[in-house]
KEROZA-404868 format. One record per residue (C-alpha): residue in one letter; x, y, z. Coordinates in steps of 0.1 Angstrom, whole numbers, plus 5000, padded with zeros to 4 digits. Each point is the difference from the previous one (the first is absolute). Example, Ala and Ser with C-alpha at 12.3 -4.5 7.8 and 13.67 -1.06 7.14 Angstrom:
2
["a",[5123,4955,5078]];
["s",[5014,5034,4993]];
//
This chain:
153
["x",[4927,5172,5006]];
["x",[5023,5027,5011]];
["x",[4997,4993,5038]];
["x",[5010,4965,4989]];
["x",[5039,4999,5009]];
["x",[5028,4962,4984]];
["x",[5028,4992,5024]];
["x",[5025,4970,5001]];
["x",[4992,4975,5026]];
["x",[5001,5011,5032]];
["x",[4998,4971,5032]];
["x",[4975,5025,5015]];
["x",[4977,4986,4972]];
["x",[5014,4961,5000]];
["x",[4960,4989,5017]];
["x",[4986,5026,4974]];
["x",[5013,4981,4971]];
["x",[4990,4966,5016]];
["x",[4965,5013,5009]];
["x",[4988,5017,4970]];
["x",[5010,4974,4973]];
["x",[4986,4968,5023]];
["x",[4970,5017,5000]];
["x",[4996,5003,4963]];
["x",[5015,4964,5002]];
["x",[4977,4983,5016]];
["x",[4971,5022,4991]];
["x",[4998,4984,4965]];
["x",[5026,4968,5003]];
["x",[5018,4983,5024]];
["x",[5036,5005,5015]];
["x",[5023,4981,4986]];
["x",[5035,4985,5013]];
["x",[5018,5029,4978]];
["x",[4980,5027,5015]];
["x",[5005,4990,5038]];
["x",[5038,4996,4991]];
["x",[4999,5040,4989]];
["x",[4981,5009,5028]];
["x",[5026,4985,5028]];
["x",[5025,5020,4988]];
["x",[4994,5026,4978]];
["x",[5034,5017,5005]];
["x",[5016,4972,4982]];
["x",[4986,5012,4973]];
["x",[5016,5032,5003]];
["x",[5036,4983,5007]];
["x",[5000,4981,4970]];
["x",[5002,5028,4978]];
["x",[4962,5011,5001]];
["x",[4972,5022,5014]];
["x",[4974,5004,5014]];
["x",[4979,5034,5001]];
["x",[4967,5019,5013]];
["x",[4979,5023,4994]];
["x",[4994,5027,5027]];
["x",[4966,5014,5004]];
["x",[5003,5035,5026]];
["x",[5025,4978,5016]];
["x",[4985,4964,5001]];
["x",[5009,4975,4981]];
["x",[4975,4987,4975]];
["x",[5012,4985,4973]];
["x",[5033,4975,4994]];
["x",[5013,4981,4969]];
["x",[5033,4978,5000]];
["x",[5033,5001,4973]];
["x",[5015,4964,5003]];
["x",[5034,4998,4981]];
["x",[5009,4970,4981]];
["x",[5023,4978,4982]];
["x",[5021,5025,4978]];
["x",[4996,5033,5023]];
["x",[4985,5023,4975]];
["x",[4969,4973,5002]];
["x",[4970,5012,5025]];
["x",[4969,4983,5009]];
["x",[4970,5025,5016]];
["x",[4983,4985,5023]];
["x",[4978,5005,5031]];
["x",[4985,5031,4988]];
["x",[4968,5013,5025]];
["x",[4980,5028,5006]];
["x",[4979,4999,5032]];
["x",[4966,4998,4991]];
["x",[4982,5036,5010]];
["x",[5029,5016,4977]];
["x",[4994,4977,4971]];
["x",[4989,5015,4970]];
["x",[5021,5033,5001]];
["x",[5027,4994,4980]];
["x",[5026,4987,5029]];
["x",[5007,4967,4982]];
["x",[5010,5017,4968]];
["x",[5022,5025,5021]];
["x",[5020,4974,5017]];
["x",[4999,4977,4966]];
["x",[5015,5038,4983]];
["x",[5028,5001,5025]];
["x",[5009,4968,4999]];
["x",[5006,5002,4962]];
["x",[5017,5035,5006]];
["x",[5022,4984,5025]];
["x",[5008,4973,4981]];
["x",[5011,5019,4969]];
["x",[5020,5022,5022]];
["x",[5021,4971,5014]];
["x",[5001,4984,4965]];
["x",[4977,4973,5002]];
["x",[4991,4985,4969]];
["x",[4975,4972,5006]];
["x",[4970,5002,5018]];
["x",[4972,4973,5005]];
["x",[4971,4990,5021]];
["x",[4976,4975,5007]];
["x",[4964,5002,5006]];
["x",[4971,4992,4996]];
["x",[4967,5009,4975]];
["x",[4975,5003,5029]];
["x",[5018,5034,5008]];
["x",[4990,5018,4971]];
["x",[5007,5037,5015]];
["x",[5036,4985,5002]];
["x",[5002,4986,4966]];
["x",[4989,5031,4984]];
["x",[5022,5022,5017]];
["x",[5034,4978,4992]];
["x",[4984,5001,4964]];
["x",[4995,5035,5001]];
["x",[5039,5006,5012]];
["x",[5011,4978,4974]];
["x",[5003,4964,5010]];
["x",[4996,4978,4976]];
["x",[4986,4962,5008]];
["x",[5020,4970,4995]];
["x",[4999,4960,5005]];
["x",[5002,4991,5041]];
["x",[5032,4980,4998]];
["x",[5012,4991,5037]];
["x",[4969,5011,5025]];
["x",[5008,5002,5033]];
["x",[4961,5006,5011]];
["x",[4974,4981,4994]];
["x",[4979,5027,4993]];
["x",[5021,5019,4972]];
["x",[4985,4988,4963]];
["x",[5010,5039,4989]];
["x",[5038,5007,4993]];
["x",[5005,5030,4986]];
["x",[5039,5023,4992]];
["x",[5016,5031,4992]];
["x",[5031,5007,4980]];
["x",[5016,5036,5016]];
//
């Protein structure tokens, strides 16, 4: 996707980000308490040490997915990735997953994991396709994450 465009969050898109991933949310699970938290304020995400970013379709925003830093700092957790659901299928989810891991190796991450869940198979395939590898939940925030999965950079 050539016309598809990744930026760093932008408060233009702050009801793009909420939007998109409730309605993947509640399309197959529920919201959780973790998820509304997030969606208050997703610039705190941002201030402690994160990111959040989008994919730009001819200008419109149409696809998010979330960088949450934690405990040691070169520790991330991707989260809230979404592609509205006419542009799913075109390769925007692996675009934003790419930069994310770009970005990350550029700013000398080393640890990256997520949570998830085996009814989104497109999703699994594609973070076992960019080289996650699967690993024991330990510490689930969601109910609905029985799929952990990290990469070493």
């Amino acid at each position: 996707m050539n016309d598809v465009r990744i930026i760093e969050y932008d408060p233009l898109y702050k009801d793009v980000f909420v939007e998109l991933n409730k309605e993947w949310i509640s399309y197959y699970f529920k919201l959780e308490p973790l998820d509304y938290e997030l969606f208050s304020n997703p610039e705190k995400i941002v201030n402690e040490g994160g990111n959040i970013f989008f994919a730009l379709y001819k200008g419109k925003a149409v696809g998010t997915v979330a960088l949450l830093k934690k405990e040691s700092g070169k520790k991330y957790e991707i989260s809230k990735m979404a592609v509205a659901q006419e542009h799913r299928g075109k390769g925007i989810g692996e675009k934003l997953l790419r930069h994310v891991l770009e970005f990350s190796e550029k700013n000398k991450f080393n640890h990256l994991y997520l949570i998830s869940n085996t009814r989104l198979t497109p999703a699994i395939k594609l973070y076992e396709k960019l080289g996650f590898k699967q690993i024991p939940i330990e510490n689930n925030n969601y109910e609905r994450g029985n799929y952990k999965a990290e990469i070493f950079l």
